[in-house]
N, C-alpha and C positions, 0 to 999 in steps of 0.2 A: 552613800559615799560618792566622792566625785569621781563618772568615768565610766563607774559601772553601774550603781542601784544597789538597791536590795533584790534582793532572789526572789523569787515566789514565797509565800506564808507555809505550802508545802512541796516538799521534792523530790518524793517517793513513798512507796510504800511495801513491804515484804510482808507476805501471808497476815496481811488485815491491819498490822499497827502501823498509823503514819509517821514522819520522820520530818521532827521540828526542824526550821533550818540551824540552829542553833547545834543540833547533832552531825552535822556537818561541816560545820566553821571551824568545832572544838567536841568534837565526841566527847563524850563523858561515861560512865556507867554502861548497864545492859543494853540503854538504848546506843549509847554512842560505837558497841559494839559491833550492834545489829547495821546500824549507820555504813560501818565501816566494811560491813561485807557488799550490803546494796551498791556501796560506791565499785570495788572489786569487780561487784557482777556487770554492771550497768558500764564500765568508763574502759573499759578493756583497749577495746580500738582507739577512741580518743586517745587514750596514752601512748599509742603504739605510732598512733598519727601528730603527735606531740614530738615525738621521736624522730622519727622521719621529717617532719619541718625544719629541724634544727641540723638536718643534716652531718650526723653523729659518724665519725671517721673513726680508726684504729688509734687514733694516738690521742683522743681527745682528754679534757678532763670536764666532767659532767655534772651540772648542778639543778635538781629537782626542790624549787620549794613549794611548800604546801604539799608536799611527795603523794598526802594521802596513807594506804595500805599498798603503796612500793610497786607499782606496775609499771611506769615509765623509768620507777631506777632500775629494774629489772630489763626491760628490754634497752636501756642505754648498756647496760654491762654485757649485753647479747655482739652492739654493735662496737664497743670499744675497748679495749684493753688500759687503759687509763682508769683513773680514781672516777668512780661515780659514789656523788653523795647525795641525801634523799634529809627534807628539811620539814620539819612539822611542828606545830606547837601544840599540838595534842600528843599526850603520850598513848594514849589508846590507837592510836594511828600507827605513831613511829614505832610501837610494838607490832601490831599487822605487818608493816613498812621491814622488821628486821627478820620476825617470821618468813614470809615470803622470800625474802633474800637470804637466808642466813647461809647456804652455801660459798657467796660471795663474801659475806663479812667473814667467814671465816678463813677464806683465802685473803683479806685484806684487799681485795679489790673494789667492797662496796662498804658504804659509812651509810647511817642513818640518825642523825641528831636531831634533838627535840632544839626547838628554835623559834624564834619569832623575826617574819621575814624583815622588821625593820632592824633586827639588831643580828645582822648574820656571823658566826662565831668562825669567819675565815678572814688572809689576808688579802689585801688587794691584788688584783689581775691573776688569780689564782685559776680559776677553770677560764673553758675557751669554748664552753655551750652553757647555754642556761635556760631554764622553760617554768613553769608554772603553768597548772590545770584548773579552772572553775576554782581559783583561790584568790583574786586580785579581792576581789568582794570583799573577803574577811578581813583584809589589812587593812590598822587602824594607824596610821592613815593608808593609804596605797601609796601616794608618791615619796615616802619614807622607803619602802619597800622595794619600790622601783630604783631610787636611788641607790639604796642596798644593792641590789642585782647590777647594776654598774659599777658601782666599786668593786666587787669581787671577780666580775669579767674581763678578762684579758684583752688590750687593745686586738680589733679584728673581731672578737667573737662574738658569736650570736646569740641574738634572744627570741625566744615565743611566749607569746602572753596568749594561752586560749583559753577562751571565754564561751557561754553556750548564747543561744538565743535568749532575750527576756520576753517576758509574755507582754509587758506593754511595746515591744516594736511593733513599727510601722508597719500594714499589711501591704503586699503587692512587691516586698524583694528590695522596697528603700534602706537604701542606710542611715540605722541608726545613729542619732548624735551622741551617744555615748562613744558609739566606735573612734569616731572624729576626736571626741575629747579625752579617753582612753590613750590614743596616738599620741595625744598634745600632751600627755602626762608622760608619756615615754620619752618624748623629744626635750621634754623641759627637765627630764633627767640625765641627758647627754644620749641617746641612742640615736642613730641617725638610719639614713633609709631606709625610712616604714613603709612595709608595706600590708597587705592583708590581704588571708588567702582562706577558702571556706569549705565544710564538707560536712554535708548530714553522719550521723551515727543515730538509729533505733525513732529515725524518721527525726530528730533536734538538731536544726543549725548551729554548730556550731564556727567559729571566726576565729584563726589564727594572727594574732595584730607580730610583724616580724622585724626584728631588726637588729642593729648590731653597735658595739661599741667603734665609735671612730679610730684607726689605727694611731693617729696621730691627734696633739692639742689643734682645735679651732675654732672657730665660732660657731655656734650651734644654729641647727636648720633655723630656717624661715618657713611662715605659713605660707602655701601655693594659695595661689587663687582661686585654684578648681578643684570643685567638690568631687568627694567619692564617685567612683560612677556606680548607679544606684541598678543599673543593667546584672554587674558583677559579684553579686551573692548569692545567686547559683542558689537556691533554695529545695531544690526537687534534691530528692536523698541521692547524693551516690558522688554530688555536682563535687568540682573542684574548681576554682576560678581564682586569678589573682586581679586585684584591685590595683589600676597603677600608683604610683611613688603617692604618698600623702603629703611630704612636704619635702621641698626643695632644699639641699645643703649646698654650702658653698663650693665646693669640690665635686669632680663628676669620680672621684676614688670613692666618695663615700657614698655610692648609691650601692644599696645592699647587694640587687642582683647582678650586678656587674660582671 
């Protein structure tokens, strides 16, 4: 798919059987099950570092699609008092996803709907954080889904698209042209001041691509002329680094870190 690829042919494995990637896009069955714990075991910190990117406040309202088995809606409803909702198109997931939460759903603080992230079942400018985990891949298409996640984000608020390493990146710490074209998908959806910021988990780069919906109508960025800098992806496990602006907007309001 355009942006991101395809994933490796495998993506883990738990006490001997491997895990099609298909059991991960769309759990199904025993294995999608099994899928679904691996992912729990393995994505713990990512989620928690998914959370922490987006900068989750007391009053927010929170939107996880691709939720998974519910660990970043879980540590969003840690950091906010506001509606956290958790978005899957596998029901083998969103059942994990209500399990794990159901103390919250039962206070009505946390929602978990089965979903498809190009047809998201909310209104516009509704939440005022929005993330996705190792999920752009499976959207058919992605910039459908991107789009999605702009319409339902409130002028100002923010988004993180993270993504982990692929095994055909460039060796030696270069950045990836996906990353560069992942960006351009986000820009050409309305998000403006992207940036990207990186941090190993269990030794795997992972790449947080950052940005946010423009407060106000305008023209949308333009491409910069200067590439990633290929210094700034921090590769050694623990690294944390930000990539400066990827593309220039017409406004210095809309640069994200502002």
């Amino acid at each position: 798919m355009p942006g991101t690829g395809p994933p490796p042919a495998s993506t883990g494995e738990l006490n001997g059987p491997k895990m099609p990637v298909s059991q991960f896009g769309s759990p199904t069955g025993p294995k999608g099950w099994l899928a679904a714990h691996v992912v729990a075991r393995l994505t713990g910190d990512a989620n928690r570092w998914m959370v922490d990117c987006l900068d989750v406040g007391p009053d927010d309202r929170v939107l996880d699609v691709g939720c998974g088995p519910g660990l970043a809606v879980a540590f969003a409803a840690q950091a906010s008092r506001g509606q956290v909702v958790g978005v899957d198109a596998s029901p083998t997931m969103v059942r994990h996803a209500q399990r794990r939460n159901r103390v919250a759903v039962r206070e009505g603080r946390v929602e978990i709907h089965c979903a498809d992230a190009g047809q998201l079942p909310f209104p516009g400018g509704h939440f005022t954080r929005a993330g996705s985990l190792n999920s752009l891949q499976f959207w058919s298409p992605p910039d459908r889904g991107l789009r999605e996640l702009h319409r339902v984000l409130a002028p100002g608020g923010r988004v993180a698209m993270v993504l982990m390493a692929r095994t055909d990146d460039p060796p030696g710490g270069a950045t990836p042209a996906w990353v560069e074209e992942t960006a351009g998908q986000m820009v050409s959806a309305g998000f403006a001041g992207m940036e990207v910021t990186s941090q190993s988990f269990g030794g795997v780069l992972h790449r947080a691509l950052l940005g946010r919906r423009p407060a106000g109508p305008g023209p949308r960025g333009k491409r910069s002329g200067a590439p990633l800098d290929p210094t700034a992806d921090g590769v050694r496990k623990g690294a944390v680094t930000s990539i400066r602006t990827v593309y220039e907007l017409s406004s210095p309001d809309d640069n994200f870190c502002a």
